[in-house]
C-alpha positions in Angstrom: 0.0 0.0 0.0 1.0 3.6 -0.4 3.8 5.2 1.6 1.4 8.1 2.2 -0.6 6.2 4.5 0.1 5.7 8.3 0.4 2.7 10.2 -3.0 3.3 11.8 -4.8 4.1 8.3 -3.2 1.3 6.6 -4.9 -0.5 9.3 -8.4 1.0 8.7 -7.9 0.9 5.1 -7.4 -2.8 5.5 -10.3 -3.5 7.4 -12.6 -1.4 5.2 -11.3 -4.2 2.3 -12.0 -7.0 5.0 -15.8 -5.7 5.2 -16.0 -5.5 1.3 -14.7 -9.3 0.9 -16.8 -10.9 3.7 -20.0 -8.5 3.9 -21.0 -6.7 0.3 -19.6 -8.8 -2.3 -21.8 -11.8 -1.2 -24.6 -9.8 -1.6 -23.8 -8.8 -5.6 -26.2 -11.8 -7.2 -28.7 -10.4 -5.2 -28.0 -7.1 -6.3 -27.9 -8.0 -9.6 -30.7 -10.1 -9.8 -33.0 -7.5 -8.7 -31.8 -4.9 -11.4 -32.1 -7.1 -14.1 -35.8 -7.6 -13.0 -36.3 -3.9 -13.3 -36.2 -3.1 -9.5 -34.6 -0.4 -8.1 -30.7 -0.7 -7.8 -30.5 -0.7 -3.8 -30.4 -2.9 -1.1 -33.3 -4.0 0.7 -33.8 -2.8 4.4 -33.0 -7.0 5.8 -29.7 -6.7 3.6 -29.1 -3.2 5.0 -29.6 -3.2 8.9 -27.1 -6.0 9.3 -24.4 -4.0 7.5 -25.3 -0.8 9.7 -24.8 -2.3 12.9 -21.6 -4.2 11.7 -19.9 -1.4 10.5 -20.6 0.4 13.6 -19.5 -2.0 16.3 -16.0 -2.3 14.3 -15.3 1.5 13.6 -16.7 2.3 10.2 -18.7 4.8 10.9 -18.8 8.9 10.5 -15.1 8.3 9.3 -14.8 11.9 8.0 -17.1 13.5 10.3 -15.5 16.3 12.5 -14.6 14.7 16.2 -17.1 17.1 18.2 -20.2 15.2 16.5 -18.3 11.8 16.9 -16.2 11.5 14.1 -13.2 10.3 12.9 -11.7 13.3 11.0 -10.1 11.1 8.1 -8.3 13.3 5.5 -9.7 13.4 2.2 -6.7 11.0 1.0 -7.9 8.5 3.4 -11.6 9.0 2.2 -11.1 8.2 -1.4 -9.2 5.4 -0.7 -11.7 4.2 1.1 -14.2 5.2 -1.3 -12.1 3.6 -4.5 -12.4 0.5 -2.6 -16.1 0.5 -2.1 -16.7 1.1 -5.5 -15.1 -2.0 -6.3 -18.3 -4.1 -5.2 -21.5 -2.9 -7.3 -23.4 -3.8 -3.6 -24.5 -0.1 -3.0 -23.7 0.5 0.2 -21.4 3.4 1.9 -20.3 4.4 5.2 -22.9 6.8 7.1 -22.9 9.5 6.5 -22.8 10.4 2.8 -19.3 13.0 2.6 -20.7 15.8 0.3 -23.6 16.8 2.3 -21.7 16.5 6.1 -18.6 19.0 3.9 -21.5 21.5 2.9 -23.2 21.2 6.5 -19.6 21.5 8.3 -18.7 24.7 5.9 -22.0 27.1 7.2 -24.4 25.4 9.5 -24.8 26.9 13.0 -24.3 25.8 16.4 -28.4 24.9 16.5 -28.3 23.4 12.6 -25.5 21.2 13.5 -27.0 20.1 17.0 -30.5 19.3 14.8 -29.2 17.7 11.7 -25.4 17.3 11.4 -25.1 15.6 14.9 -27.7 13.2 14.2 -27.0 12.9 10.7 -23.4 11.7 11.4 -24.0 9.5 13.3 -26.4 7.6 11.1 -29.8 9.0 12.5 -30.9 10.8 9.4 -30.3 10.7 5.7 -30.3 13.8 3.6 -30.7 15.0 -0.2 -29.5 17.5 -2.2 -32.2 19.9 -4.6 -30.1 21.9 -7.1 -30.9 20.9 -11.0 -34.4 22.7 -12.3 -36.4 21.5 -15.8 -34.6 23.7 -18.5 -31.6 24.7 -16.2 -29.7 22.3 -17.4 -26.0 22.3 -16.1 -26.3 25.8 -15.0 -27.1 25.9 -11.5 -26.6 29.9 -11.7 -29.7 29.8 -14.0 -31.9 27.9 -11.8 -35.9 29.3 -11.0 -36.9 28.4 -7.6 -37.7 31.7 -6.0 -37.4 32.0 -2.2 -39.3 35.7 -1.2 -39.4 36.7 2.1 -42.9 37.4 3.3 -42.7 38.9 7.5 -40.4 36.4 9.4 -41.1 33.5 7.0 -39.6 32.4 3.5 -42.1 31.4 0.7 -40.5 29.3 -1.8 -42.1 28.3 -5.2 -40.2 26.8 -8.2 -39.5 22.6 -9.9 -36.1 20.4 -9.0 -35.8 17.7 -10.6 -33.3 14.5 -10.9 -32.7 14.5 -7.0 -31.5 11.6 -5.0 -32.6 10.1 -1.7 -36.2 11.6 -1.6 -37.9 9.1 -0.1 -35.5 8.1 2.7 -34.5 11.2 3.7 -35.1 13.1 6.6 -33.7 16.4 5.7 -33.2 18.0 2.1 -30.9 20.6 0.6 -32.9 23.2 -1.3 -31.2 25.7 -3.4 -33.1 28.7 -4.2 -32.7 32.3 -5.9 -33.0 34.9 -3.2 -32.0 37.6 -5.8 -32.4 37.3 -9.3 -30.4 40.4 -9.9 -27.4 38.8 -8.6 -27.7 35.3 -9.5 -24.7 33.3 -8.5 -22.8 36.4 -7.4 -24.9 36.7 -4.2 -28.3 35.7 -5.2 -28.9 31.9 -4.7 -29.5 30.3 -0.5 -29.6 27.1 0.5 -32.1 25.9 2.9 -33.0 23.1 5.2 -36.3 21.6 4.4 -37.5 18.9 7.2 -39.5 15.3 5.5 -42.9 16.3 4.9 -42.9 19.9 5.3 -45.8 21.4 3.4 -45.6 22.6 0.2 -42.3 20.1 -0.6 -44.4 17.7 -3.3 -42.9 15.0 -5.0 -44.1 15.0 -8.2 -42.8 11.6 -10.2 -40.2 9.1 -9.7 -38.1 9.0 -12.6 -36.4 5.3 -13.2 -32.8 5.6 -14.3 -30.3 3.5 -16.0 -28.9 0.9 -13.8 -32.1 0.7 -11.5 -31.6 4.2 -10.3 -34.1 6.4 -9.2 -34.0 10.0 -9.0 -37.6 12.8 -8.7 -39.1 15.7 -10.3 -40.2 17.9 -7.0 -42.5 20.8 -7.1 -42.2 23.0 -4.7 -45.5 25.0 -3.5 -45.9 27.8 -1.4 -43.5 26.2 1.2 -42.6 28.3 3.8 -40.0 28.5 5.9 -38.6 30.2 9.4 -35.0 31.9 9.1 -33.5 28.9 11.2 -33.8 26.8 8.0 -31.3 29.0 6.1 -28.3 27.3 5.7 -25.3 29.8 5.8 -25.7 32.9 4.9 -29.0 34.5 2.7 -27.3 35.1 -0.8 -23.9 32.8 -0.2 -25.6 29.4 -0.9 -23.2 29.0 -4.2 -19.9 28.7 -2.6 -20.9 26.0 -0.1 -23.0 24.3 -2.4 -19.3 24.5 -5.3 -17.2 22.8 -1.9 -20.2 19.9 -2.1 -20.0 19.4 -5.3 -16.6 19.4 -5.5 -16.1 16.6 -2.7 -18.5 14.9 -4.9 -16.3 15.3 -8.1 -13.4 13.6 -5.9 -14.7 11.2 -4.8 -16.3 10.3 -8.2 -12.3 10.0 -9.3 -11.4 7.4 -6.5 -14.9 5.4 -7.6 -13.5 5.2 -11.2 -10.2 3.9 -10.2 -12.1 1.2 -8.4 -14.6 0.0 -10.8 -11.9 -0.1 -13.6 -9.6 -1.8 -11.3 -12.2 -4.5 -10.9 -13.2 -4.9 -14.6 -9.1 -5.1 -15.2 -9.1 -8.2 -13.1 -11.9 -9.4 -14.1 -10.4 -9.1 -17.4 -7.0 -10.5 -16.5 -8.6 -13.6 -14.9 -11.3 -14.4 -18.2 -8.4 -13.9 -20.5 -6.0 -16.3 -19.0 -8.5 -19.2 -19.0 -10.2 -18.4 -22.0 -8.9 -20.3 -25.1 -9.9 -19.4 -28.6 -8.5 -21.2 -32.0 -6.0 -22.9 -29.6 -4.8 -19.9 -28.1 -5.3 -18.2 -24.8 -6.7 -14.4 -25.1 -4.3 -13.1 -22.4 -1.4 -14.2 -25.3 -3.1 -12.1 -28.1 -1.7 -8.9 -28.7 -5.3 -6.9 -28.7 -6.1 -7.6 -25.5 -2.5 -7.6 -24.0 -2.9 -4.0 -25.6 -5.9 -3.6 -23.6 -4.2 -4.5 -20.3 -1.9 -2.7 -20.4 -3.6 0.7 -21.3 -5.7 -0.3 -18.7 -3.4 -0.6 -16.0 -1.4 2.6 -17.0 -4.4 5.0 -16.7 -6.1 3.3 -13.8 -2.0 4.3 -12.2 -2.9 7.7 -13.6 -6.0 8.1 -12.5 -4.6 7.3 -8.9 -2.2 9.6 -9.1 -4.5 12.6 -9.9 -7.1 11.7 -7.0 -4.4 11.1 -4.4 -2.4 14.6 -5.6 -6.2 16.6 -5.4 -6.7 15.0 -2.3 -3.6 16.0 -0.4 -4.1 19.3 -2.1 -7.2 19.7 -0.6 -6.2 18.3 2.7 -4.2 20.8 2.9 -6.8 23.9 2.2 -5.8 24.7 -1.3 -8.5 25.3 -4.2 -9.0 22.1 -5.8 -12.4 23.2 -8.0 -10.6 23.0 -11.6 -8.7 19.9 -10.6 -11.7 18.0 -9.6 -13.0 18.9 -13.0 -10.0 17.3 -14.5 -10.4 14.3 -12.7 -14.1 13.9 -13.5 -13.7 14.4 -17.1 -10.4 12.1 -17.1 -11.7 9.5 -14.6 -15.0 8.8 -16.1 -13.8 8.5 -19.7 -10.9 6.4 -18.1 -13.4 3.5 -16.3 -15.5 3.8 -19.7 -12.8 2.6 -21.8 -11.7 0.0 -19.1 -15.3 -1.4 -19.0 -16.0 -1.4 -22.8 -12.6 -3.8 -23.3 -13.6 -5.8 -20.3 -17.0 -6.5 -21.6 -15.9 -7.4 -25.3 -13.0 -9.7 -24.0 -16.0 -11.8 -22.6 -17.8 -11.9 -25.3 -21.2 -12.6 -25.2 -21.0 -13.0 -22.1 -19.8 -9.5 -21.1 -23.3 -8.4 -22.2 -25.1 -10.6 -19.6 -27.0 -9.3 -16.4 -24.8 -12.1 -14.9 -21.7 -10.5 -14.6 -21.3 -7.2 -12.5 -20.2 -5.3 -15.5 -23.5 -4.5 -16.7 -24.3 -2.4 -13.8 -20.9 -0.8 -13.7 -21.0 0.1 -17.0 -24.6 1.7 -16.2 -23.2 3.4 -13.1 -20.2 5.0 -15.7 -22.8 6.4 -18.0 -24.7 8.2 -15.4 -21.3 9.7 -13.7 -20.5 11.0 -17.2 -23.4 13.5 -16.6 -24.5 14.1 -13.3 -22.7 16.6 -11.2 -22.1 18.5 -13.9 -22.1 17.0 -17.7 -17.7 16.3 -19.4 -18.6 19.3 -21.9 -19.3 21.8 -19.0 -15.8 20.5 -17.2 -14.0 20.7 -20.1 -15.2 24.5 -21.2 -14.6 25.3 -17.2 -11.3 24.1 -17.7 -9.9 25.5 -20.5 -11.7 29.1 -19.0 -9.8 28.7 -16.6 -6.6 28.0 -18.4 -6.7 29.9 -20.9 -7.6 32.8 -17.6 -4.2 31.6 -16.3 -2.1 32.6 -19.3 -3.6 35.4 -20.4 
């Protein structure tokens, strides 16, 4: 393992790998039985509890949470390790709670918001979401609708959200909102903190997605809420909500590496026991060509998460990086998974095999959190910015 690790996280880093092996990779026919049958791509709450409580009693639990909520207080280098691991298995399953949300919560809650929902929430209590993308907004957060007015000591908030995760389950959503449309991004959008089944929060459809994902169309009606629901300041909900989503990006990057790294064994294994025209694949040079491009940009791809995430660790800007990484990563795993399927054939195109799913995940990753041809025109904005 890497010399940037210490004793103690080789340790946990080892025993995050342990859980993977003996807990979530037994459950993958399951998984991917259900899937193929059309059902949403999750696991069911008998598959789930066991897992909770597990991970719990041995440690795995709120690892990058700060250490006044009861946290662990992992460095992001840490994290995605841990994170390209998990990605590894295509059992859904993460350690409580999910990172984005806790870094946008740690970044501007206050003493009461944290006590309410990033306590709990650590901890495993509560689940949250995340309401940013609008119909017709398309990657542009800064042009979203959703109107927040205030009316006395309450805000009334009107407006759509679409393709958000987690509805159902959680207890506490993220909505972004335009405070002042003259400002926009510059001032003008606020997150809030929307409690399950407040009035006026409707879910409108449940939209099926490719792998058995679900995500929902909201509409959001007359929904008022009390100042303590604003989430940092009124106006300065883009910055914290850029930190989110750049976590997010990460973390994306370390998820690549893992899901690649399994279809390259996967790969490596077929090859070397399947024989064609008296041959072995693994001794053909199209393949062998395969492997090894494989193997170098998976090393690459490593490379690039580890260096953002010691960047970041360290309090430095990581927001165009993380763009690199998404666009790089992404197309990476794609390439990794479309060789791994065609080395097996017909049976890479089977609902038997985990690719299917990972291949599924890949596509989605390629837009969500913001589409490759957004990244790439933010990044060469801001290099062509640098040298001019």
């Amino acid at each position: 393992m890497s010399a940037e690790f210490a004793e103690e996280e080789r340790m946990l880093i080892e025993l995050v790998q342990k859980f993977i092996d003996n807990e979530l990779m037994p459950l993958e026919k399951a998984v991917m039985a259900r899937e193929a049958a059309g059902l949403p791509y999750a696991l069911t709450p008998e598959e789930e509890q066991p897992l909770l409580v597990k991970c719990k009693a041995i440690g795995l639990w709120a690892l990058d949470a700060p250490e006044e909520v009861g946290g662990v207080n992992l460095p992001s280098r840490v994290m995605l390790a841990i994170q390209e691991r998990l990605k590894g298995t295509i059992t859904p399953f993460i350690f409580p709670p999910d990172s984005p949300n806790l870094h946008m919560l740690m970044a501007v809650a206050t003493d009461a918001q944290k006590k309410k929902y990033m306590e709990p929430y650590a901890q495993g209590e509560m689940k949250s979401g995340i309401a940013i993308s609008e119909p017709g907004a398309g990657a542009d957060p800064a042009d979203m609708k959703t109107r927040a007015i205030r009316e006395g000591n309450e805000w009334v908030i009107n407006g759509r959200k679409i393709w958000v995760s987690n509805v159902p389950s959680s207890d506490f959503m993220i909505l972004m909102a335009v405070t002042d449309p003259g400002k926009g991004a510059r001032g003008g959008i606020t997150a809030f903190i929307v409690d399950k089944d407040t009035p006026g929060f409707i879910i409108e459809r449940e939209i099926p997605m490719l792998g058995g994902v679900r995500t929902y169309e909201l509409v959001i009606d007359n929904l008022r809420l009390k100042d303590t629901q604003v989430l940092g300041e009124v106006g300065q909900g883009f910055a914290p909500m850029q930190k989110r989503l750049t976590v997010r990006r990460l973390e994306m990057g370390a998820a690549c590496v893992g899901i690649a790294s399994r279809a390259l064994k996967m790969m490596c294994e077929h090859t070397q026991q399947r024989v064609t025209f008296g041959e072995k694949l693994s001794d053909r040079q199209a393949i062998q060509w395969w492997i090894a491009d494989a193997a170098t940009k998976i090393h690459a791809t490593r490379l690039m998460v580890t260096d953002a995430a010691q960047k970041q660790d360290r309090g430095e800007d990581v927001r165009t990086v993380a763009s690199m990484i998404k666009v790089f990563a992404t197309e990476m795993a794609t390439e990794v998974l479309d060789n791994a399927m065609q080395s097996f054939g017909a049976m890479g195109m089977t609902r038997e095999l985990p690719l299917a799913i990972m291949t599924q995940r890949l596509r989605l990753m390629r837009i969500y959190e913001g589409p490759t041809e957004v990244h790439r025109m933010v990044i060469a904005r801001r290099t062509l910015k640098e040298y001019s």
